[in-house]
C-alpha positions in Angstrom: 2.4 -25.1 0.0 5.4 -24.0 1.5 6.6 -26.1 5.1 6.5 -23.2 6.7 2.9 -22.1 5.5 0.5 -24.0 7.1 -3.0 -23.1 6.1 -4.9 -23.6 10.0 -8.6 -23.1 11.1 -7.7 -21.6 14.4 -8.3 -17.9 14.8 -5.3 -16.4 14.2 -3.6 -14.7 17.2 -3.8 -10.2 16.7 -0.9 -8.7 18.9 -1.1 -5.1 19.9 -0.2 -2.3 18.2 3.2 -1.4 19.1 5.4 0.8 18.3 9.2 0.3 16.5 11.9 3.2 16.5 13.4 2.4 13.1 16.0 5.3 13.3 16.7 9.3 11.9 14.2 9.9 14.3 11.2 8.2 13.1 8.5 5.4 14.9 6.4 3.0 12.8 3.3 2.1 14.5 2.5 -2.0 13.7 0.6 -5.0 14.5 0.8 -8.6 13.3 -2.0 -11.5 12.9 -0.8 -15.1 13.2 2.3 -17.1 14.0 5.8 -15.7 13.8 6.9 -19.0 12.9 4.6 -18.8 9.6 5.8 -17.0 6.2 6.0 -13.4 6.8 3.9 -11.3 5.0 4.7 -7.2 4.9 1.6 -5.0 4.2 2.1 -2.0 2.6 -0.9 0.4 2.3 -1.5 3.9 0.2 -1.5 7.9 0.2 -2.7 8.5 3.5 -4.0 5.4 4.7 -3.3 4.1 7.5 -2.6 -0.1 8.5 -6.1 -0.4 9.6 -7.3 0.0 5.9 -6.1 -3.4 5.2 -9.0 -5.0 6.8 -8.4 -7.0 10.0 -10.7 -9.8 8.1 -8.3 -9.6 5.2 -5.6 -9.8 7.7 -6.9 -12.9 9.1 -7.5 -14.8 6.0 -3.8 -14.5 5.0 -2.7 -15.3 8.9 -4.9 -18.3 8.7 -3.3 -19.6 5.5 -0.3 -20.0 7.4 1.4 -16.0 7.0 2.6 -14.3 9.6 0.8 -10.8 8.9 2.6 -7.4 9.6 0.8 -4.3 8.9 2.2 -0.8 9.4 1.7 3.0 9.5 3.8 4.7 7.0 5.5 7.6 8.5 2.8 10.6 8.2 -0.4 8.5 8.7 -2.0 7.4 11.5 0.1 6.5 14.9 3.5 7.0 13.7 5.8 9.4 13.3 4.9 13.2 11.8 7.5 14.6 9.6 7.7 18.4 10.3 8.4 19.6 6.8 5.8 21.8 4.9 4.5 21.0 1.7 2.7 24.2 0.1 0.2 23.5 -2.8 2.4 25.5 -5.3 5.0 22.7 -4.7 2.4 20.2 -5.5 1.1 22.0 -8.9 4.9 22.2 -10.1 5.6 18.4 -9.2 2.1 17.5 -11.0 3.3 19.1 -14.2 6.6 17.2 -13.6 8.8 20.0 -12.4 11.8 19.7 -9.9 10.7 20.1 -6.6 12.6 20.2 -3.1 10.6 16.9 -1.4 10.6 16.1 2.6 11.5 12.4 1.8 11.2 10.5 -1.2 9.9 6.5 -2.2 13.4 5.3 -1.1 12.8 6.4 2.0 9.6 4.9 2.1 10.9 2.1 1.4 14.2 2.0 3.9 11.3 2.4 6.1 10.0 -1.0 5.4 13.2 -2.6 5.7 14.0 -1.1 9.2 10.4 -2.3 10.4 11.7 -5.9 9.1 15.3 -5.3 10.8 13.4 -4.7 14.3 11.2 -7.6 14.0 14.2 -10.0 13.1 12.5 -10.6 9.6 15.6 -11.3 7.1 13.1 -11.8 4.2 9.6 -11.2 3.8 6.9 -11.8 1.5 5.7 -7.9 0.5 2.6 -6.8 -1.0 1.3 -3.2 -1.2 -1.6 -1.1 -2.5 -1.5 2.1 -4.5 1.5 3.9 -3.0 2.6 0.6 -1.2 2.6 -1.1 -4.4 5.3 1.3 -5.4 7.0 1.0 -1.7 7.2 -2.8 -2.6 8.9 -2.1 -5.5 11.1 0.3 -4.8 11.9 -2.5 -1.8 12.5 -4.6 -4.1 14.8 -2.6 -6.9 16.5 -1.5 -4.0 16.8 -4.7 -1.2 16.1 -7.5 -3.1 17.5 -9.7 -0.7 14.3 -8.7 1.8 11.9 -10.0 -0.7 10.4 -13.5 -1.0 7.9 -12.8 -3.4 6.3 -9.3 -4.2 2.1 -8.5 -4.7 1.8 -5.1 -6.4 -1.8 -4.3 -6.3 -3.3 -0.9 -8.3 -0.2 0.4 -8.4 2.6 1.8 -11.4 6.6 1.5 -12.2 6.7 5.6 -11.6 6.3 6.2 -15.4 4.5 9.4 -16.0 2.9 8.2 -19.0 0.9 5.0 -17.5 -1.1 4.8 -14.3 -2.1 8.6 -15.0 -5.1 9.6 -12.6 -8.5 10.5 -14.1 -7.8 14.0 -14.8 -11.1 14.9 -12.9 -9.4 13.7 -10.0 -6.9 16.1 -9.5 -9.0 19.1 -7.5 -9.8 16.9 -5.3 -6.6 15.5 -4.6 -4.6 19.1 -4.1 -8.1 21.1 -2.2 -7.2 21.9 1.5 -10.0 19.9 3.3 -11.8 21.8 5.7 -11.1 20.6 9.8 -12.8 18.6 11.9 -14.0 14.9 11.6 -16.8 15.2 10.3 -15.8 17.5 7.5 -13.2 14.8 6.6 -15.9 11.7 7.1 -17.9 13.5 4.4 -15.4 14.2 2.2 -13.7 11.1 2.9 -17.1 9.0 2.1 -18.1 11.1 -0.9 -14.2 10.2 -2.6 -14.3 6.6 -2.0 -17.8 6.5 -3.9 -16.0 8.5 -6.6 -12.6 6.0 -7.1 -14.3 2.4 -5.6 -15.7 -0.5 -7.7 -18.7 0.0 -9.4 -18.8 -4.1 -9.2 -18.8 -3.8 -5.8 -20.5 -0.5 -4.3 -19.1 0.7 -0.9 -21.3 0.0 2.2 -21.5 3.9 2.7 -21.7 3.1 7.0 -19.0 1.2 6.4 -17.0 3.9 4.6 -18.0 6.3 6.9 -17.0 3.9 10.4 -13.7 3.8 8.6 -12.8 7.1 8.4 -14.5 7.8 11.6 -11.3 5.9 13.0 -8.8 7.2 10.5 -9.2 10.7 11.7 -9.4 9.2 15.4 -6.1 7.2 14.6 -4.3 10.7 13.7 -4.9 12.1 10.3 -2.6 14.5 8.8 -4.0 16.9 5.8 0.1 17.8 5.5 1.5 14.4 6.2 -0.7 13.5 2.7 0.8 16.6 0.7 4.3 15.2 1.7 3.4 11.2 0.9 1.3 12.9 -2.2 5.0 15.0 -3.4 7.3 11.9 -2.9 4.7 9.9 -5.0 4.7 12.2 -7.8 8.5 12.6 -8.0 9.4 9.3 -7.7 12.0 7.9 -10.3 10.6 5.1 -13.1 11.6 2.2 -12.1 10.5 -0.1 -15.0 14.3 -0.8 -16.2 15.1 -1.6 -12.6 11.5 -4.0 -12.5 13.2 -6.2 -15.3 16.4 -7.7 -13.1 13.7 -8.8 -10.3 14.3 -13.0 -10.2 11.3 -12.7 -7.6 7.6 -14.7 -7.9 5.5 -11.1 -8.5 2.0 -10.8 -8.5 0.1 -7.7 -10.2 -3.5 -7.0 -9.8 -5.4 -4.4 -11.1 -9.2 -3.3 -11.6 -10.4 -2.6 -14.9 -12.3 0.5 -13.3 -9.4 1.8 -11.5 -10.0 6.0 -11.8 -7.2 7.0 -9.4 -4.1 4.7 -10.8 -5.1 3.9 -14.3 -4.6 0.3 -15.0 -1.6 1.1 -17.7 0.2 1.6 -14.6 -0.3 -2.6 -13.4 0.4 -4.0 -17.3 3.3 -2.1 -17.1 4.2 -3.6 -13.9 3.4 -6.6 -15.0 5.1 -6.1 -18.5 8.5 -5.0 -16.7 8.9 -7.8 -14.2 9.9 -11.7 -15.5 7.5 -13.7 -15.3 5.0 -11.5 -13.3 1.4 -12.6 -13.4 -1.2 -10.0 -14.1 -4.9 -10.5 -12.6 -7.1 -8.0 -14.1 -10.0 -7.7 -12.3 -13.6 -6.3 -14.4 -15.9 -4.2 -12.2 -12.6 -3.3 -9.2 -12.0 0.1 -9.0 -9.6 1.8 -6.3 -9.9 -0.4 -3.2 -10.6 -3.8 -1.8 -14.1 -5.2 -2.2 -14.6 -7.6 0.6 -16.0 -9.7 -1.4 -12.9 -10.3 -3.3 -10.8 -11.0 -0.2 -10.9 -14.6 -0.8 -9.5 -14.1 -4.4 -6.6 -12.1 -3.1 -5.8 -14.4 -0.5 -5.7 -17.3 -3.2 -3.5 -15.0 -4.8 -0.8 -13.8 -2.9 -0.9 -17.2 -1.3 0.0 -18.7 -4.8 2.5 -16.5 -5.6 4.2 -16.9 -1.7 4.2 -21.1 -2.8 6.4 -19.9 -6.3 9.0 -18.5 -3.9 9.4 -21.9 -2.1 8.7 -24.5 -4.8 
């Protein structure tokens, strides 16, 4: 274990959330869980999700194995910043079929976003981890800064390569329909999606599902602020020649049932990175199972101890 991660059975202090100005006009909306003087840990989440979907429990568990836990709103979800820029659904039909489109921002800028929450916090070097879209934050982070990264956790995510970590094709509708207004509209469709992409192992608690994006929409949901994460996701660059000069303790983990990032898209992480290791996971589809919180705390606690040992 590293000397400065010290696993403790105290409750692990939760600041506020608070709010960083990070520059070109934008605010990222954070929180942390544990001791500043433990490892820090940077928690990148998807499209459209916002910090809270990393599970305060989760948050804990990692906090009490000695992290210091920072989670975030990317720019367009929840409490920080809107970016003004329309996204049409014509634009989003062109960049599906790979077409040149003009973008709002792309997964650099996504990632520079990361970095300048770690500038205000006095963070020189973090451990990163991030899911879905995150996982590709982290990565670009870490093609990009590779100076800011201790180790890296890229969890049902892809290296930008069209051809692996496709979606299920019957996806797609759903991802580009204009959802109807109103929170319980989005609850409903929210709740009926998450059975459609989570782990059959591991059935959603549907109250639970529905609680969750009760607070999402409460938090600030943006239908555009999705099209714009949704376009920068879709024309992001391949990174996987980039992935092979990482020198950095990488974790990928994947489910086996994974409908919305195919798991291609984590072997091929996995494949690309030295020395990566690749935890496949029967039964996981697109999210967290809290019952598997204790195996991903093992996990990105193990690979945290490669970067020091």
């Amino acid at each position: 274990m590293s000397p400065a991660r010290r696993a403790t059975s105290a409750a692990p202090v939760v600041s506020d959330e608070l709010l960083a100005p990070i520059g070109t006009g934008v605010e990222l909306c954070y929180q942390t869980f544990g001791d500043p003087d433990g490892e820090p840990l940077l928690l990148v989440m998807g499209l459209g999700g916002p910090m809270t979907w990393w599970d305060p429990e989760l948050c804990s568990m990692l906090a009490s194995e000695g992290f210091y836990v920072v989670r975030y709103d990317n720019r367009d979800t929840g409490r920080s910043t809107r970016i003004r820029e329309r996204v049409t659904r014509g634009q989003l039909v062109r960049a599906f079929s790979g077409r040149k489109v003009k973008t709002p921002y792309s997964m650099g800028d996504l990632a520079a976003d990361a970095v300048a929450l770690l500038d205000h916090l006095g963070i020189e070097s973090a451990h990163l981890a991030g899911i879905s879209m995150g996982g590709m934050v982290v990565q670009t982070v870490a093609v990009e800064h590779p100076k800011r990264v201790r180790s890296l956790t890229s969890i049902m995510s892809t290296t930008g390569k069209r051809t692996v970590g496709w979606q299920d094709p019957r996806l797609i509708p759903a991802l580009i329909a204009p959802r109807k207004p109103g929170k319980e509209s989005y609850i409903e469709t929210s709740v009926a999606f998450w059975d459609v992409i989570g782990s059959p192992g591991w059935p959603g608690d549907r109250d639970r599902l529905a609680e969750r994006a009760g607070e999402t929409f409460d938090r600030g949901y943006s239908a555009s602020g999705v099209s714009r994460q949704m376009l920068a996701i879709l024309t992001q660059p391949d990174r996987s020649h980039r992935l092979r000069s990482l020198r950095v303790p990488t974790l990928v983990v994947h489910g086996l049932a994974d409908k919305m990032v195919h798991v291609s898209g984590g072997r091929s992480t996995a494949a690309a990175i030295p020395g990566a290791e690749l935890v496949l996971i029967d039964g996981m589809g697109h999210d967290l199972p809290p019952a598997l919180f204790p195996t991903f705390v093992e996990a990105i606690a193990r690979t945290a101890d490669r970067a020091s040992g």
